[in-house]
N, C-alpha and C positions, 0 to 999 in steps of 0.2 A: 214575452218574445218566444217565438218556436226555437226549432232548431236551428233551423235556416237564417233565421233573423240574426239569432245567435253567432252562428260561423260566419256570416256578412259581417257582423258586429266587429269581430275581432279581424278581419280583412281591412277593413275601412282605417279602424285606429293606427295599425303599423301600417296601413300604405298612407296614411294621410300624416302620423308620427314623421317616415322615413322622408315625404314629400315637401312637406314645411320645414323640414331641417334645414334646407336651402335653396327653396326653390323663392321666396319671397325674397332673397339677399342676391339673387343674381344679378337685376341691375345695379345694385351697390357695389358689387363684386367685381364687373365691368365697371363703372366710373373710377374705385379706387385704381385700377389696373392702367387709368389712361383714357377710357374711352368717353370719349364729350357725349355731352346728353345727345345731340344728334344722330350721332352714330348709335347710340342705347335705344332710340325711341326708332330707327330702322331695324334694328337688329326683331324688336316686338312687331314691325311691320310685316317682316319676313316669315316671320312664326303666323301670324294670324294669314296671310294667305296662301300660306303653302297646308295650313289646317284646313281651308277652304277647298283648297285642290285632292288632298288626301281622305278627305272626309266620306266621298262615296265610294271608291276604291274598298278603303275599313268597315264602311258597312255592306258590301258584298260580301266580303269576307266574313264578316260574320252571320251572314244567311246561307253562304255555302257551307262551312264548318262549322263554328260558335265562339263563343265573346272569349272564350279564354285563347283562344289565340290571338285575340285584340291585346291580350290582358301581357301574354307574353312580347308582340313588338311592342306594347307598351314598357316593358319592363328591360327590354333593350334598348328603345331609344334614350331612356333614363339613363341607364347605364355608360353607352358613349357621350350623355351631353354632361353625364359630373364628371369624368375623363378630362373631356376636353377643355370644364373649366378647371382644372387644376397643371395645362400649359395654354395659356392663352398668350395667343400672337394676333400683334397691333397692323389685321388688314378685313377688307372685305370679305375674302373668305372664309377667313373664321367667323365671322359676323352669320355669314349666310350657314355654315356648319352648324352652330349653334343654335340658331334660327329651325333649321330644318329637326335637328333631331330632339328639340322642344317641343316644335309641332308634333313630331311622330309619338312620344314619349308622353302629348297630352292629348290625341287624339286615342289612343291606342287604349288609354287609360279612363276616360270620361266617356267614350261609347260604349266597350263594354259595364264600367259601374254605372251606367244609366240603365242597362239592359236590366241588370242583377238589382236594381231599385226598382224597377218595375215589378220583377220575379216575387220579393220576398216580402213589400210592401202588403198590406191587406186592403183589398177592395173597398170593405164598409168603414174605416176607418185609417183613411190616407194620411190626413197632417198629423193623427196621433202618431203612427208607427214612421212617418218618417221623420216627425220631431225627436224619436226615439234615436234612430240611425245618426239625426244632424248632432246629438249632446253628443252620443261616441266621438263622428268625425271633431267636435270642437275639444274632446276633449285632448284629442291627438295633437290637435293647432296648439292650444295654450300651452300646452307642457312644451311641446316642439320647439317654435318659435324664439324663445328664449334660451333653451338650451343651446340651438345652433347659433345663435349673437355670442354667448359665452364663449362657446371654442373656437369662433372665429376672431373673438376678439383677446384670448389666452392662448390658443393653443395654436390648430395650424385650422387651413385650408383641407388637407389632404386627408387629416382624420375622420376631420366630418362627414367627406367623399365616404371614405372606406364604410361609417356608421349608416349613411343616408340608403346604401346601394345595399349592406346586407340587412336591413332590415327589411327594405322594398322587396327583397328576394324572399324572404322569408313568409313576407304577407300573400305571397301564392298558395300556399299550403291552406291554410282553411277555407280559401276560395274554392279550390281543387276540392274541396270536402262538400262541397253544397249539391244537395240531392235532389234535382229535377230532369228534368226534362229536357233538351233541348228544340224546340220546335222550328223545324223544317219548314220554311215559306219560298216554292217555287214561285211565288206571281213575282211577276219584271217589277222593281221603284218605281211608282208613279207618284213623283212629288207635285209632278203641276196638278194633277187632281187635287191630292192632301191641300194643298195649297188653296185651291179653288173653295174647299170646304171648311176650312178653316177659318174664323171668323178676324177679320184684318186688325181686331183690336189687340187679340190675346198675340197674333206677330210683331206689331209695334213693341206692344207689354214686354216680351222677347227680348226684341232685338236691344229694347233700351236697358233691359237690366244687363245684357251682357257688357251695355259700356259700364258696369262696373269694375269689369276687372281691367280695364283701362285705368278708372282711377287708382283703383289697388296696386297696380303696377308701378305709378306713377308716386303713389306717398311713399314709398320707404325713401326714394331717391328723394323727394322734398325734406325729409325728416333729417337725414344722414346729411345734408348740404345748409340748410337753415337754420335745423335744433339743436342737434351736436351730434358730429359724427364720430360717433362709434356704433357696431351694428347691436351691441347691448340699448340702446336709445329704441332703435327699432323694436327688438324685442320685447322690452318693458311696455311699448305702448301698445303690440301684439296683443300681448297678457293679459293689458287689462281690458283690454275692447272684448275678447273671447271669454272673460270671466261676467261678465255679464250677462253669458247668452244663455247659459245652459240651463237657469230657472224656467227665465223666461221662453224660450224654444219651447218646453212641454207644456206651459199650460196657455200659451199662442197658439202650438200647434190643437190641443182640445177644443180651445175656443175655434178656434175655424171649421173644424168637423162640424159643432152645435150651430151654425152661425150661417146663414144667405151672404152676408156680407163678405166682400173677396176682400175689402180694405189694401189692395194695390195703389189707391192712388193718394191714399192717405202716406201709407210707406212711401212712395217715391216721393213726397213733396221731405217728409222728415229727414231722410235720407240724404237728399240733397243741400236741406239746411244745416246739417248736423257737418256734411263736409268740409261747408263755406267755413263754417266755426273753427273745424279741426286745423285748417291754413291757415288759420289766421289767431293762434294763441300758443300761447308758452307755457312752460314752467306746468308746476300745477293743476293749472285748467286744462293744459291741453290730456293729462291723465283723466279727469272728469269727465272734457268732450269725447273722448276716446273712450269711457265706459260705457255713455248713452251712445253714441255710435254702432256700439254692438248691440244694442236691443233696438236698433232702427231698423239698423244693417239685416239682422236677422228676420224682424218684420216681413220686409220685403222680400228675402230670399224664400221666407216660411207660403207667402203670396202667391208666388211665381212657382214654385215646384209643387205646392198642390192646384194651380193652375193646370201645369203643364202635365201632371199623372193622371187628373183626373179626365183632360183631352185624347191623352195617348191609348187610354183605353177604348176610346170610342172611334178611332182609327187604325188600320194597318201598322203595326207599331213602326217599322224598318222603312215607312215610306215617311212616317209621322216623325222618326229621329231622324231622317234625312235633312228633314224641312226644318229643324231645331238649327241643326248643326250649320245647313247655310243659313239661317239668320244672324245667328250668333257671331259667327266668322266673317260673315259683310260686315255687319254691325261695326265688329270694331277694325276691319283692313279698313274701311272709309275714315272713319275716325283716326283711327294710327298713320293715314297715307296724310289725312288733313295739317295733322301734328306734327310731322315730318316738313310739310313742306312750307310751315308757317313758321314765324320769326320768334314765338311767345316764348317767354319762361315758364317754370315748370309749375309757377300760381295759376298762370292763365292759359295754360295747357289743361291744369283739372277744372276750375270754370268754365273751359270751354266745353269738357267732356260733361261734366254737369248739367250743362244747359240743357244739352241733347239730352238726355236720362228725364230730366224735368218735359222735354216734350213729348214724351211718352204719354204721359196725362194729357197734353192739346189733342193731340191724334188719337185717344181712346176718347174725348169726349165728341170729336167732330164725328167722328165713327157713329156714335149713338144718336149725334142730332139726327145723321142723315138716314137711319133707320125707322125716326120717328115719321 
């Protein structure tokens, strides 16, 4: 790894260390507090469209100035939304508060580190180096994620607040350290071009990976109400699903460099059966399914983002992230608006969000008949 990689390296671990301290435990945090899964799956509604709304706003902003002032409202919106969950009051407006300043806190955050993954990535070798970046950020999750179940489940709410925010603050500093460029693009957004040129399978492929973080959303709160709730339950199954990854990420991601084969649609069928499993077992096995889950999980992720790096080079990048960010953001407002206003439980809320992910593979194949 360069320099650069290097100083990214260490940006990634404590903002991604500081981010899963509690950013996975929030709907649990919200349900314990009172709030019915209804109200929890609007509150993720609000967030995924007002990210839609914010999202080209953030990326002017970062054509006029650059990602570290993404990086900074990011790093405030973080800031008022662990505030605000440590006084939570039982109405809509805090629903929508909380809501908004997720969205700003994850919009602020994810367009510039996409930027600065583009930046420090190496052209001739994309899935190695960012298999590289992905073992840092998992190695942040694993330790994370369990550590913040412990203090919330011994200690307070409020400490964790206090650890999650100064560390986040901290993760600025080697960011601030990275030695490029910033480059200046006067041309106006032109997404419906990008769009145009853009081949309709790899935005299906897109859009349906993003309903994963729909189900992502959705398991801690199945796990905490089904398997036992305490947030250490979550965290233990966190642990082991990301302890899995980190062999495999580098020598998945070599394999893909060496390799013609995108293997997406292999990932997304494994992906989706791996989750059906994870619903649907206890005890023991569900540690197991929850190990190979992370090397499916990973699969697909490893798929999709050397998909999407290796498109972004071949496009205007700022019109090419525009078009990411509205796919991803429809993707799952339609999805979270669907689940909001249906009657399901929260087995057949992630079934349901599955299905869609699983038809990402129908509309990448209908795609290719109709080219033949």
């Amino acid at each position: 790894m360069n320099s650069n990689q290097k100083k990214f390296g260490i940006y990634i671990f404590l903002s991604t260390f500081s981010r899963n301290l509690i950013e996975v435990f929030i709907p649990v945090i919200l349900y314990k507090n009172g709030f019915p899964i209804k109200e929890i799956i609007f509150y993720y509604l609000i967030a995924n469209i007002f990210s839609l709304i914010i999202c080209y706003p953030f990326i002017q902003l970062s054509k006029k100035f650059n990602n570290r002032i993404l990086s900074f409202i990011g790093i405030i919106g973080f800031v008022v939304l662990q505030i605000l969950l440590n006084f939570i009051s039982h109405n809509k407006i805090y629903l929508l508060s909380i809501a908004i300043f997720f969205a700003i806190y994850r919009r602020g955050y994810w367009i510039a580190r996409r930027y600065y993954n583009l930046k420090v990535i190496k052209k001739e070798k994309i899935s190695t180096t960012y298999s590289l970046i992905s073992i840092i950020n998992q190695i942040g999750v694993i330790v994370s994620s369990y550590c913040g179940s412990v203090i919330l489940d011994y200690i307070n709410l409020n400490v964790l607040t206090i650890i999650a925010i100064l560390l986040f603050l901290i993760s600025i500093i080697p960011l601030n350290m990275l030695k490029f460029k910033h480059e200046k693009n006067n041309e106006p957004l032109d997404i419906k071009a990008t769009f145009k040129q853009i081949p309709k399978t790899d935005i299906y492929l897109f859009g349906s990976y993003e309903l994963l973080n729909v189900v992502k959303f959705l398991i801690p709160l199945y796990l905490f109400i089904y398997v036992k709730n305490t947030y250490q339950t979550i965290g233990i199954v966190n642990l082991i699903t990301n302890l899995s990854l980190i062999l495999f990420t580098y020598l998945f991601g070599k394999k893909l460099d060496n390799s013609k084969n995108t293997y997406i649609k292999l990932a997304i069928i494994l992906v989706t059966i791996i989750y059906i499993f994870k619903i649907n077992t206890f005890g023991y096995i569900l540690l197991i399914v929850s190990f190979i889950e992370g090397i499916f999980v990973k699969m697909y992720e490893l798929c999709i983002n050397n998909a999407f790096y290796k498109l972004s080079k071949e496009f205007e990048y700022n019109s090419y992230n525009l078009m990411y960010e509205v796919v991803q953001n429809s993707f799952r407002s339609i999805i979270t608006f669907i689940l909001f206003l249906s009657s399901f439980n929260l087995k057949n809320m992630i079934y349901f969000t599955l299905c869609f992910i699983a038809f990402g593979i129908f509309l990448n194949f209908k795609q290719h008949e109709n080219e033949i």
